[in-house]
NUROKOL-287731 format. One record per residue (C-alpha): x, y, z. Coordinates in nm, 4 decimals, always signed. Each point is the difference from the previous one (the first is absolute). Layout:
BEGIN
        px        py        pz
         X         Y         Z
...
***
This chain:
BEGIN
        px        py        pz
  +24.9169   +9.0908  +17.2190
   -0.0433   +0.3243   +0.1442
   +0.2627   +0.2710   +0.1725
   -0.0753   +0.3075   +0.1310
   +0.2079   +0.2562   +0.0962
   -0.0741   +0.2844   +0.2837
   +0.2439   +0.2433   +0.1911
   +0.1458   +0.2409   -0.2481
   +0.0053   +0.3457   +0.1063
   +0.1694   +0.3302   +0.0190
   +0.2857   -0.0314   +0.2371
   +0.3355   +0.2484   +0.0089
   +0.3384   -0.0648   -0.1040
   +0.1281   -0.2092   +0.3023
   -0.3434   -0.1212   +0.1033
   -0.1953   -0.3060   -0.0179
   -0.2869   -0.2172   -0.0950
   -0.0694   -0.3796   +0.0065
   -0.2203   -0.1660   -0.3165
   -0.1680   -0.3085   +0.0190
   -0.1422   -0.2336   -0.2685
   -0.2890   -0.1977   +0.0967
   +0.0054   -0.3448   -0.2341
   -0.2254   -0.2254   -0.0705
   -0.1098   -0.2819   -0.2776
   +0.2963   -0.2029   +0.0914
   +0.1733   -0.1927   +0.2666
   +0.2205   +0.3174   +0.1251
   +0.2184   -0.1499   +0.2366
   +0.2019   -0.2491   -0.2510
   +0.0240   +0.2815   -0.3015
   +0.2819   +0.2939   +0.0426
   -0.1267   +0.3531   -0.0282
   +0.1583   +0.2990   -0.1363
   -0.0079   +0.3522   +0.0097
   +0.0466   +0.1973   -0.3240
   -0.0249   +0.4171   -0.0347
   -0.0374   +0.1741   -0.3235
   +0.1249   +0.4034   -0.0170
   -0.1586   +0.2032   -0.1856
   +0.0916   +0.0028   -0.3929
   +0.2129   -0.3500   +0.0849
   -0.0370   -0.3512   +0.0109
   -0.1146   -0.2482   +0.2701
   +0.2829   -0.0835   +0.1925
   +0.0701   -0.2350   +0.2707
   +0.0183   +0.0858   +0.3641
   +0.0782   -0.3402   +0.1720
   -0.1557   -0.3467   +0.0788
   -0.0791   -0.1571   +0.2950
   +0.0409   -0.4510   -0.0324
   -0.3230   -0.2245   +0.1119
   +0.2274   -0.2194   +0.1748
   +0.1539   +0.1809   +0.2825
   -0.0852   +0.3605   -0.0889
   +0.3567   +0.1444   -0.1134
   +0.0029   +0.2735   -0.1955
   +0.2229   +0.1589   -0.2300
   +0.0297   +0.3741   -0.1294
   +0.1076   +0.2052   -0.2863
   +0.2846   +0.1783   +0.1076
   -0.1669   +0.3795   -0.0138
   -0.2671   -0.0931   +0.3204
   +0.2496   -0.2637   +0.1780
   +0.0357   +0.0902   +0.3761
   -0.3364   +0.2398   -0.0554
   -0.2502   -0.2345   -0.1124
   -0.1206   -0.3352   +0.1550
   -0.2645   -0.2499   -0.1196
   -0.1638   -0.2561   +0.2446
   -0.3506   -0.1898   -0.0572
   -0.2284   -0.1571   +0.2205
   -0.1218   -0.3080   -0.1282
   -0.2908   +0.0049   +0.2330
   -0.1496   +0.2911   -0.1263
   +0.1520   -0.0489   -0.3918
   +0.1256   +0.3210   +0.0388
   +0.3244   +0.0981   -0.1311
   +0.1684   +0.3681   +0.1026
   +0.2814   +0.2228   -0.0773
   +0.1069   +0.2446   +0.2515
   +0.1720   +0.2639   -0.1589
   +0.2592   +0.2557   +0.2213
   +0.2051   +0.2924   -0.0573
   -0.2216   +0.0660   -0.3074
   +0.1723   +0.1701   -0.2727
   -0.1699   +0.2682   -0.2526
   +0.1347   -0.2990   -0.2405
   -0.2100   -0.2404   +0.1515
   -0.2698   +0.1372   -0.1529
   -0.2125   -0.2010   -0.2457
   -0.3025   -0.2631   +0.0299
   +0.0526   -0.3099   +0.1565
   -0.1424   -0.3187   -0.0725
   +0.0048   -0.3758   +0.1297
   +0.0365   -0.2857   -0.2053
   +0.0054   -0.3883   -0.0160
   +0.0949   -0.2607   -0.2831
   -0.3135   -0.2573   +0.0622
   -0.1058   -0.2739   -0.2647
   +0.2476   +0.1624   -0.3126
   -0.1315   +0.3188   +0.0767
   +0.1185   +0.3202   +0.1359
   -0.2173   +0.1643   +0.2619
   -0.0497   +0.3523   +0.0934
   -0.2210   +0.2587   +0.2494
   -0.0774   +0.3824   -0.1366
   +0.2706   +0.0760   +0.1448
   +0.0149   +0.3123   +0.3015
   +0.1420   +0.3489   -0.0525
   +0.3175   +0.1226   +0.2160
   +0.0631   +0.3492   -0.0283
   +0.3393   +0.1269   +0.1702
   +0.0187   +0.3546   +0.0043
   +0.0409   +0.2889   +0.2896
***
């Protein structure tokens, strides 16, 4: 299993930036994927979690409304579009899937959210 995160950048309070995570090593279109950020000095938290069945997604509360995660099973691609960006916001973000027992993850991609 492989992820690997790309899109992270320097964008301004109120701005935004898409990531992707490019998966392979497993059949990507039956698993769910998640998105998970980690500030600096804190934990890994959770961002949301997009279903293999029909592609719903939930949130937690702090990016609801400003964040949205799709996939495209075609390309086993999963992304997480990310809008009115908040200085809090910043931290790395990393994909992640529960395959075979085990917890999956990419190296993760920096956001930086800062005027």
């Amino acid at each position: 299993v492989q992820l690997v995160e790309s899109g992270g950048d320097l964008a301004q309070p109120g701005g935004s930036l898409r990531l992707s995570c490019a998966a392979s090593g497993f059949t990507f279109s039956t698993y769910p994927m998640r998105w998970y950020r980690q500030a600096p000095g804190k934990g890994r938290d959770l961002v949301g979690t997009i279903s293999s069945a029909d592609s719903s997604a939930n949130y937690v509360d702090s990016v609801k409304g400003r964040f949205t995660i799709s996939r495209d099973n075609a390309k086993n691609t999963v992304y997480l579009q990310m809008n009115s960006l908040k200085p809090e916001d910043t931290a790395v973000y990393y994909c992640n899937v529960y395959y075979g027992g085990l917890s999956y993850w990419g190296q993760g991609t920096q956001v930086t959210v800062s005027s």
